[in-house]
C-alpha positions as CSV (number, residue, x, y, z in Angstrom):
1,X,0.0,0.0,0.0
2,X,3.0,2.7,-0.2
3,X,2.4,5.0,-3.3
4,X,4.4,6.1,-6.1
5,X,5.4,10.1,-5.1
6,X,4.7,12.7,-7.9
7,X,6.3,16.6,-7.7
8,X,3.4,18.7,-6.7
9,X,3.6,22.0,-8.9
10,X,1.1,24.9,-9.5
11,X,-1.1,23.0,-6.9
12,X,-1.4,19.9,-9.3
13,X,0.4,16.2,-9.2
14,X,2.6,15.2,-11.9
15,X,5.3,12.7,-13.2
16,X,8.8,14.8,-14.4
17,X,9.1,15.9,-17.6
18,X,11.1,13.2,-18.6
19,X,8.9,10.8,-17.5
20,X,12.1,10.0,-15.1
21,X,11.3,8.3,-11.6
22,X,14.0,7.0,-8.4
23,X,13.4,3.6,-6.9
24,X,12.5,4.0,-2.9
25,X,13.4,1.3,-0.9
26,X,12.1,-0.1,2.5
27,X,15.2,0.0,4.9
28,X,13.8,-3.2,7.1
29,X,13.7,-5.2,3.5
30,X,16.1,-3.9,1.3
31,X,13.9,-4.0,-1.3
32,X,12.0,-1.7,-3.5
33,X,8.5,-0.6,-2.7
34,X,7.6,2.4,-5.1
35,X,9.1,5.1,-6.8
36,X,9.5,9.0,-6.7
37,X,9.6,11.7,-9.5
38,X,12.7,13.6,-10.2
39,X,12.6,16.5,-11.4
40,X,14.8,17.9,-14.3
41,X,15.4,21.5,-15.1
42,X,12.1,22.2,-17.0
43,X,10.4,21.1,-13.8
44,X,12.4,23.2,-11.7
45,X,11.6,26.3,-13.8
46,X,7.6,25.5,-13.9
47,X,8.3,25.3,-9.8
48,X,10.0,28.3,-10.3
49,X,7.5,30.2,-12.5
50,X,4.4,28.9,-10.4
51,X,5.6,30.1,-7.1
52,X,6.1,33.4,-8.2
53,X,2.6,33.3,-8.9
54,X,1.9,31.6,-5.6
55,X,3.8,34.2,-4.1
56,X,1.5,37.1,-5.8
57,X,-1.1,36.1,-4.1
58,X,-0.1,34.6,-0.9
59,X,1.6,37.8,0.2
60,X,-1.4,39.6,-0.3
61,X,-3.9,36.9,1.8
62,X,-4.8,38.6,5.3
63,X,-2.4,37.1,8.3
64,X,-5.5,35.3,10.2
65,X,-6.9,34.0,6.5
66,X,-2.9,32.2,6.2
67,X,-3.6,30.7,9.6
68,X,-7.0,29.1,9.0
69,X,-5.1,27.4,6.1
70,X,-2.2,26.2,8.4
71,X,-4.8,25.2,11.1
72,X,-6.6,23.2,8.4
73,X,-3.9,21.9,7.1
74,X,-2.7,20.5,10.8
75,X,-6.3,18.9,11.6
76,X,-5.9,16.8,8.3
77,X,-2.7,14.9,9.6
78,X,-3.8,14.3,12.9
79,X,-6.9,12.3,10.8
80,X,-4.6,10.7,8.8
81,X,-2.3,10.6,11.2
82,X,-2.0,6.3,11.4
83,X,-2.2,6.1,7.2
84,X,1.3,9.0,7.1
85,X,2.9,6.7,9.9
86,X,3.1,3.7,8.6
87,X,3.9,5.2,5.2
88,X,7.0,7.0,7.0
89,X,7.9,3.6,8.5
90,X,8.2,1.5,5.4
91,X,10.6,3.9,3.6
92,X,12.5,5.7,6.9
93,X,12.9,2.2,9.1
94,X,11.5,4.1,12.2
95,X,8.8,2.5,14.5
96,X,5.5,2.8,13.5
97,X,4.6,4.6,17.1
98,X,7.6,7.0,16.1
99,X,6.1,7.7,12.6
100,X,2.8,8.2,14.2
101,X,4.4,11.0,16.7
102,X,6.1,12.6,14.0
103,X,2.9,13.5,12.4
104,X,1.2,14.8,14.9
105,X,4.2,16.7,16.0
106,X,4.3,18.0,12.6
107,X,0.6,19.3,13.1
108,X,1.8,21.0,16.4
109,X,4.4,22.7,13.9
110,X,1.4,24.3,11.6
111,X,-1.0,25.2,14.6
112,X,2.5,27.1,16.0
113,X,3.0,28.8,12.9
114,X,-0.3,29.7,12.1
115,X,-0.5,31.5,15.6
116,X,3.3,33.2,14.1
117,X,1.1,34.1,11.4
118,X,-1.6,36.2,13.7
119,X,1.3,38.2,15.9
120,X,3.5,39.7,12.7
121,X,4.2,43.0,14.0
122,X,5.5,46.3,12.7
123,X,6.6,49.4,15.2
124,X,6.5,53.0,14.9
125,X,9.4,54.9,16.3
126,X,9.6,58.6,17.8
127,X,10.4,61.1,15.3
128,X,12.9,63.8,15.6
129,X,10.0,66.6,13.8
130,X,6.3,67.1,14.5
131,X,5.8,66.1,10.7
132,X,7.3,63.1,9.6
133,X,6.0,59.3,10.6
134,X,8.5,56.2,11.0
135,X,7.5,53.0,10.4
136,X,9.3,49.7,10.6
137,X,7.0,47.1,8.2
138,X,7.7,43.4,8.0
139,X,7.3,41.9,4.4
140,X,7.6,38.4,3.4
141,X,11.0,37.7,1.7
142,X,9.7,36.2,-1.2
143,X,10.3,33.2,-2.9
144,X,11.9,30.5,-0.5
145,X,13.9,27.4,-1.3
146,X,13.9,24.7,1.2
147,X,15.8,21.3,1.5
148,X,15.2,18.7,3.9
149,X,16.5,15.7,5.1
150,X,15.0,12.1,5.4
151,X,15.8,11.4,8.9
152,X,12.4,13.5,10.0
153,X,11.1,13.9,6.4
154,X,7.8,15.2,7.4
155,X,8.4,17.4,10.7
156,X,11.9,18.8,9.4
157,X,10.1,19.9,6.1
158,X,7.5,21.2,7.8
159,X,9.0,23.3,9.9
160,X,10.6,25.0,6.4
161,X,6.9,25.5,5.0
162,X,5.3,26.4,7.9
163,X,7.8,29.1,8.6
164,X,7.6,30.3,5.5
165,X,3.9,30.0,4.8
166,X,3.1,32.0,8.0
167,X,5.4,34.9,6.9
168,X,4.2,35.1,3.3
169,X,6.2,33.8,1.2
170,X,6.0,31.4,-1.8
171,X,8.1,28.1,-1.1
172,X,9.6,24.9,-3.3
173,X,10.9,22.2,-1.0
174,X,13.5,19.7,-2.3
175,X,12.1,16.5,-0.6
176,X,14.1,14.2,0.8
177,X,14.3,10.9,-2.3
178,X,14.9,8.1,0.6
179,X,11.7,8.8,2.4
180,X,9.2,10.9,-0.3
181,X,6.0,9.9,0.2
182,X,5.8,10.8,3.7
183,X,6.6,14.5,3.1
184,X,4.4,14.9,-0.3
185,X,1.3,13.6,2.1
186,X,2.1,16.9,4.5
187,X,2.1,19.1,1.0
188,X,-1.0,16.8,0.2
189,X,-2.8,18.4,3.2
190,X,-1.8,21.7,2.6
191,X,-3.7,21.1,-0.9
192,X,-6.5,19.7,0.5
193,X,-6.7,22.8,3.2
194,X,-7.3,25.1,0.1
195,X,-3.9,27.0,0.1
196,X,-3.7,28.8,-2.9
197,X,-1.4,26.7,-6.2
198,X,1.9,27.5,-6.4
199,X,2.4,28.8,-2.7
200,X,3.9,25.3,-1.9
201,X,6.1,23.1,-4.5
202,X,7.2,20.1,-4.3
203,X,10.3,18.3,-5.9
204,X,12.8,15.3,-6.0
205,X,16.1,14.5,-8.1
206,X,19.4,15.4,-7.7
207,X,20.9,17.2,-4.8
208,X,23.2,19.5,-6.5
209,X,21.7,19.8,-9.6
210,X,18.7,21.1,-7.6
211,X,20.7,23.7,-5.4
212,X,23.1,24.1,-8.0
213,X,19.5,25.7,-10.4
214,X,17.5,27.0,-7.8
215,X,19.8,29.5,-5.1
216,X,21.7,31.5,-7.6
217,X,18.0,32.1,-9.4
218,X,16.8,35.5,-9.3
219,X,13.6,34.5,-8.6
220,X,14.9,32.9,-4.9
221,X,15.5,35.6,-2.0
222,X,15.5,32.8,1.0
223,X,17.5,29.2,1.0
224,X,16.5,26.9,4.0
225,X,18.5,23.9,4.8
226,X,19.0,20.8,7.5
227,X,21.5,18.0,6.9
228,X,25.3,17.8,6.8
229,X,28.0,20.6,7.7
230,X,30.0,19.4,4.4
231,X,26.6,20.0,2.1
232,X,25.6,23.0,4.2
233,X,28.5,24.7,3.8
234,X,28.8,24.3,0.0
235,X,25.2,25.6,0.0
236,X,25.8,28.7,2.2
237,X,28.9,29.9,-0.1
238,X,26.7,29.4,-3.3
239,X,24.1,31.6,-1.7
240,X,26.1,34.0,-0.3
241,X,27.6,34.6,-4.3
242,X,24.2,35.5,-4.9
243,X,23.3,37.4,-1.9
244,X,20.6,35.1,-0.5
245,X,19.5,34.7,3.3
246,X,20.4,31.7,4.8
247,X,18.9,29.6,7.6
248,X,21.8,26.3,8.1
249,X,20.6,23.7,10.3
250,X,23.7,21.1,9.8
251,X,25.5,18.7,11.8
252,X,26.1,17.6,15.9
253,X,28.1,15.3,18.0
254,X,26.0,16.4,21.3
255,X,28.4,15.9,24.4
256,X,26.9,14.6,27.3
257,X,28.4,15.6,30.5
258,X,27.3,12.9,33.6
259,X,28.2,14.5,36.8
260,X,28.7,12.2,39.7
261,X,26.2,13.9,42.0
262,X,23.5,13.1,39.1
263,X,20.8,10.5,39.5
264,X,23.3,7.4,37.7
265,X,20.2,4.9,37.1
266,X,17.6,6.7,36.0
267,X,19.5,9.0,33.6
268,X,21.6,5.9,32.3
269,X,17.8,4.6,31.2
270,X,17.0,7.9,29.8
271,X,20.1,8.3,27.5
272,X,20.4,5.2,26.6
273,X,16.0,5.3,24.8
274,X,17.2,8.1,23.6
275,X,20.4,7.4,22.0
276,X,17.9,4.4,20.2
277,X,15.8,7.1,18.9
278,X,15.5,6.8,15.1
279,X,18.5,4.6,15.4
280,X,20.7,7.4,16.8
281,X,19.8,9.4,13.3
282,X,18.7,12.4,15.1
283,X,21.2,16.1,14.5
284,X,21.2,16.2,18.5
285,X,21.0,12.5,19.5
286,X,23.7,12.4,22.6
287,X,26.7,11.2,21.6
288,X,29.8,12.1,23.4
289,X,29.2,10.8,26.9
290,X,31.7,12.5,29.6
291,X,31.3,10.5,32.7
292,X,32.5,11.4,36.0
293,X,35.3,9.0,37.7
294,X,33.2,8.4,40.7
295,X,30.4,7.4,38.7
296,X,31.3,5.7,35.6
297,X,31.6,2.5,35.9
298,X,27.9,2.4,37.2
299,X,26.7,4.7,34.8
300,X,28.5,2.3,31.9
301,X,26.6,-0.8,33.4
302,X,23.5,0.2,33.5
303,X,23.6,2.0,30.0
304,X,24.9,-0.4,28.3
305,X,22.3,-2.9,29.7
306,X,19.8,-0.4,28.6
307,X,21.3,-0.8,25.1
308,X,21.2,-4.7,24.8
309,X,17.5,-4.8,25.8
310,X,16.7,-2.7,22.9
311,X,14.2,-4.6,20.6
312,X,15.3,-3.7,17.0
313,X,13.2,-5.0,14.2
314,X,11.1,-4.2,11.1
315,X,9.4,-0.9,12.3
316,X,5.8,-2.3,11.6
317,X,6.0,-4.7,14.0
318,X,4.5,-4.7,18.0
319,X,6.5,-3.5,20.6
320,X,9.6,-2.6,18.5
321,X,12.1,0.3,19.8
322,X,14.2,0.6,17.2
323,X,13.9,0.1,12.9
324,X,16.6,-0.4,11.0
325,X,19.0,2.3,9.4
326,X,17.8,4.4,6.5
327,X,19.9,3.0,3.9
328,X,23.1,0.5,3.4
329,X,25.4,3.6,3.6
330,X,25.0,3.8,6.9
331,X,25.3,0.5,8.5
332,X,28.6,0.9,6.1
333,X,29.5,4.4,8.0
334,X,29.0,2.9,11.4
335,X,31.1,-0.3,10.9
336,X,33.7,1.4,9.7
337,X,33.3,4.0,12.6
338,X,33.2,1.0,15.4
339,X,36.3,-0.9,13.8
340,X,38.5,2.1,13.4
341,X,37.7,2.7,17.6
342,X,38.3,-0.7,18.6
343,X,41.4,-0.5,16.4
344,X,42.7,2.6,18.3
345,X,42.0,0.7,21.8
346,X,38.5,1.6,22.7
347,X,36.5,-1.3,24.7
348,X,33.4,-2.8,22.7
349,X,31.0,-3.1,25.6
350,X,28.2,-4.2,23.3
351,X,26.8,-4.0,20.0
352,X,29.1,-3.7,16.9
353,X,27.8,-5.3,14.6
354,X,24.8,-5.8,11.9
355,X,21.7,-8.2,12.6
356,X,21.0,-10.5,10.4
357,X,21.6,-10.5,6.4
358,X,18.4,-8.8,5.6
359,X,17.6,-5.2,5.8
360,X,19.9,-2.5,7.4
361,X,19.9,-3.6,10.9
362,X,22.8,-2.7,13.3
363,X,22.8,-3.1,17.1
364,X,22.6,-0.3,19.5
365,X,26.3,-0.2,20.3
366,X,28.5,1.2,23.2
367,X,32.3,2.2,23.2
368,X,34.1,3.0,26.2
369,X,37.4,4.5,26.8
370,X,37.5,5.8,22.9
371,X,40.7,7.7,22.2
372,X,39.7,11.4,20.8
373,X,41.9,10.6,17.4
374,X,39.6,7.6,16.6
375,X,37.2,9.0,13.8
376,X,34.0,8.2,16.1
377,X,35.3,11.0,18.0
378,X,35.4,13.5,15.4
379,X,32.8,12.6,12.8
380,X,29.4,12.6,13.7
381,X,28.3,8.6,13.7
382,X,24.5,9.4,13.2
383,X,23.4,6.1,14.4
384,X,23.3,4.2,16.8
385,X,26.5,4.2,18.7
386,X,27.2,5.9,22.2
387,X,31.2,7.0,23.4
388,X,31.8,6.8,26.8
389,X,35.0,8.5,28.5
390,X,36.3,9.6,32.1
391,X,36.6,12.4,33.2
392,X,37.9,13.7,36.4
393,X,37.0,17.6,37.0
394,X,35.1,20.1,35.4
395,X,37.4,22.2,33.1
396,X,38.2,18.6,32.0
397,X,34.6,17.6,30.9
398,X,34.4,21.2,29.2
399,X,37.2,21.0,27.5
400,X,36.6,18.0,25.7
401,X,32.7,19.3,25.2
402,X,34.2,22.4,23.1
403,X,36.8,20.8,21.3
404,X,35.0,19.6,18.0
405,X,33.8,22.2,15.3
406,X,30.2,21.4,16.3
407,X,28.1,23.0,18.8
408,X,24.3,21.9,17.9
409,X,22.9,20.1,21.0
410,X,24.7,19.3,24.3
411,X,23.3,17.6,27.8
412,X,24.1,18.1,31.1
413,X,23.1,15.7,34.0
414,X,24.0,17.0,37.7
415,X,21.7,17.1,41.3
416,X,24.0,20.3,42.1
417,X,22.2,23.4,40.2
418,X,25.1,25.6,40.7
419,X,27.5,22.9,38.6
420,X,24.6,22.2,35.9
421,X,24.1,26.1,35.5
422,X,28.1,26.6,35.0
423,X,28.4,23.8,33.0
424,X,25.4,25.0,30.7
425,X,26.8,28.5,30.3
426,X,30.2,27.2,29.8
427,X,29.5,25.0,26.6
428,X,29.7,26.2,23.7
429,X,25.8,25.0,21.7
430,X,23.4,26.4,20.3
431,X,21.1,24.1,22.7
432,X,21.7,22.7,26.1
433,X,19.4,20.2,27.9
434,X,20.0,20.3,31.4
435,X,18.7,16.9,33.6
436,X,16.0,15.7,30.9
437,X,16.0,15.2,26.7
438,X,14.3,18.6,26.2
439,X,15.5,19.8,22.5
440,X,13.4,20.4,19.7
441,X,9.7,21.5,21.0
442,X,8.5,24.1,18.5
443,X,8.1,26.7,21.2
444,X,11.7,26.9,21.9
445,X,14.6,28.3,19.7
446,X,16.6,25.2,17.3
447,X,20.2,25.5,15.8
448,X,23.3,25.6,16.7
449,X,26.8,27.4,16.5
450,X,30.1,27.0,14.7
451,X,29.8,24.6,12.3
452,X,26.4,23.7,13.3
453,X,25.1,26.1,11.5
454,X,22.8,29.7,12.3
455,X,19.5,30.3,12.4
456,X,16.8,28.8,14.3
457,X,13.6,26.6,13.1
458,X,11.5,26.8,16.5
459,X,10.2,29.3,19.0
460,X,9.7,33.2,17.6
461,X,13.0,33.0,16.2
462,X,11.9,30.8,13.4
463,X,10.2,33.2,11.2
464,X,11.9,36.1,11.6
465,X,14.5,34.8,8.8
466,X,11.2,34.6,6.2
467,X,11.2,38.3,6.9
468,X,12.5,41.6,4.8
469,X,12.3,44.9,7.2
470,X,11.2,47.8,5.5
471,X,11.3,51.1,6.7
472,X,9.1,54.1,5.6
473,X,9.4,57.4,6.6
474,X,6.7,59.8,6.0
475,X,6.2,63.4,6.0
476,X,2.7,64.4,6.0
């Protein structure tokens, strides 16, 4: 039951130009279940030419008339909330009850922007003569163009469109390929909701051919994108030739500092579910663990406990905790990631290797005493794999938490406030967790520093970036 995905252009479905389609593949199989559109350059330029048209009219629709559509638009997934799911599952890998609180997450990120939508605000400021008026005005940017990834195909996209949507502004999204159909059925809504054709556009093909057509166009004033540093960064230079406003949403490798005054068992348990989560494929899964002398022996027990116990399996089945990994690249990436540690003395405390010979299974994994040349400890794994290390003081455990490029999503675990406060303000992130797994709620700010990335894609931040300020002075 897992459809073919068409591009969505000028508010209609249709195969590319060229007739040409992508094979998508169930990552619990291995094999193919349906295909996906990609677009060439004549599609791009009818996605082009149809949301300027889009944009014409969306600007132009009243604020609370672009959140009834938003609202709409969220009240559709949540009732088709169990059909979306288990479409995500069989081409992401992700547990079904996962896929299922993706969506309705993702509706939580329309109703939020839709209430962005009512509370766009311009100010007038004192003038210096009797006579003359100054106003600040906030316009929608224009046309934007958004890539997401396939790890959360529907809620990363929709945060891109919502954003956008609420501001103003005309949108294509470059789908994720891996896991299509999932993100055409949040466009789909949008559709059925009545927005307006061409506000939202939808396409697949190639990466760089996409970005490569679409930033430098005149026609594009906003680029949005989440995934790697190494993309993101080629993608930020291109825009910035071309004088485009950028929101970069890239890569993590979270640090994790485990005081021992903090509550050892239950925030071993914790960590270790949520190190699982999505198979570890999550920008601010925890993955750096720095573990205080005192307490790290327990705190290695009873995680990597945790970890064995996981029950990995085909995503559609009962009482599963973790699906397999999104594609055979990865269980590749993470082998080579766990050999090249074990070769450079770390311990394999469990895990480390794939299950089974069908599908792309690997087992929750845990790596203690991991030297900080082994690549693990500079590359972000993205799955399923936790590094464990001593340390012995504070300026130690900071240290190490600042010394990588990245500086997305860090935790900190203490019972003493004073410590967890320092230790917060002494990281260098974009997000810090302290004593709980509290990143990415809509409400609150998301993205990183360094080579994380700027920008953020929650809380009021979000759509101040799908914003020109204009300002008119008036003499009357």
């Amino acid at each position: 039951m897992y459809p073919d995905t068409l591009l969505f252009i000028g508010g209609a479905w249709r195969a590319a130009a060229s007739g040409k389609t992508l094979a998508v593949e169930n990552p619990a199989t291995a094999e193919p279940i349906g295909t996906c559109a990609h677009a060439g350059i004549a599609d791009l330029d009818a996605a082009l030419d149809a949301a300027a048209q889009g944009l014409a009219v969306w600007r132009g629709t009243p604020a609370p008339k672009r959140a009834a559509t938003l609202r709409a638009a969220a009240a559709l997934l949540r009732e088709r909330a169990d059909t979306i799911g288990r479409i995500l599952t069989q081409e992401q890998g992700k547990p079904l009850a996962q896929g299922i609180i993706e969506v309705h997450t993702s509706a939580d990120i329309f109703e939020w922007f839709a209430e962005e939508a009512r509370r766009i605000y311009g100010r007038t400021i004192p003038s210096r003569a009797e006579t003359v008026v100054q106003r600040v005005e906030k316009e929608p940017v224009g046309v934007v163009a958004a890539f997401s990834p396939w790890n959360f195909p529907i809620s990363q996209g929709i945060r891109k469109v919502g954003a956008a949507l609420a501001a103003g502004c005309s949108i294509i999204l470059k789908g994720p390929e891996e896991t299509p159909a999932s993100c055409a059925e949040m466009v789909r809504a949008l559709a059925d909701a009545g927005l307006p054709a061409g506000v939202v556009n939808l396409v697949f093909g190639t990466p760089s051919e996409i970005s490569g057509y679409l930033i430098p166009h005149p026609l594009v004033r906003k680029v949005t994108f989440t995934g790697s540093t190494a993309v993101g960064k080629q993608l930020a230079a291109l825009a910035g030739l071309h004088m485009k406003r950028v929101t970069m949403e890239l890569g993590g490798h979270a640090p994790v500092l485990v005081f021992d005054d903090a509550d050892i068992d239950a925030n071993a348990r914790t960590l270790a579910q949520n190190k699982v989560r999505n198979a570890g494929q999550v920008c601010v899964s925890p993955t750096r663990f720095l573990v205080q002398d005192a307490a790290f022996d327990r705190f290695v027990d009873r995680f990597a406990e945790q970890m064995a116990q996981t029950r990995v399996g085909n995503g559609l089945d009962d009482g599963i905790e973790m699906g397999a990994l999104a594609n055979g690249r990865r269980v590749e990436a993470i082998e080579a990631l766990v050999a090249d540690a074990v070769r450079h003395g770390a311990t394999l405390r469990t895990g480390g290797e794939r299950i089974g010979n069908k599908g792309h299974f690997y087992k929750p994994t845990v790596l203690t005493g991991v030297p900080v040349d082994a690549l693990a400890m500079n590359e972000e794994p993205f799955g399923p794999v936790a590094l464990i290390n001593r340390f012995s003081d504070f300026d130690e455990a900071i240290r190490e938490a600042n010394r990588l490029p990245y500086g997305l999503g860090a935790y900190v675990y203490s019972g003493s406030p004073a410590t967890a406060a320092r230790a917060a303000a002494a990281i260098e992130s974009g997000m810090v967790s302290v004593n709980h797994q509290g990143l990415g709620l809509i409400e609150t700010p998301f993205g990183g520093v360094k080579d994380s990335g700027y920008g953020s894609e929650g809380g009021s931040e979000a759509i101040e970036a799908y914003f020109a300020t204009k300002f008119v002075t008036t003499l009357g």
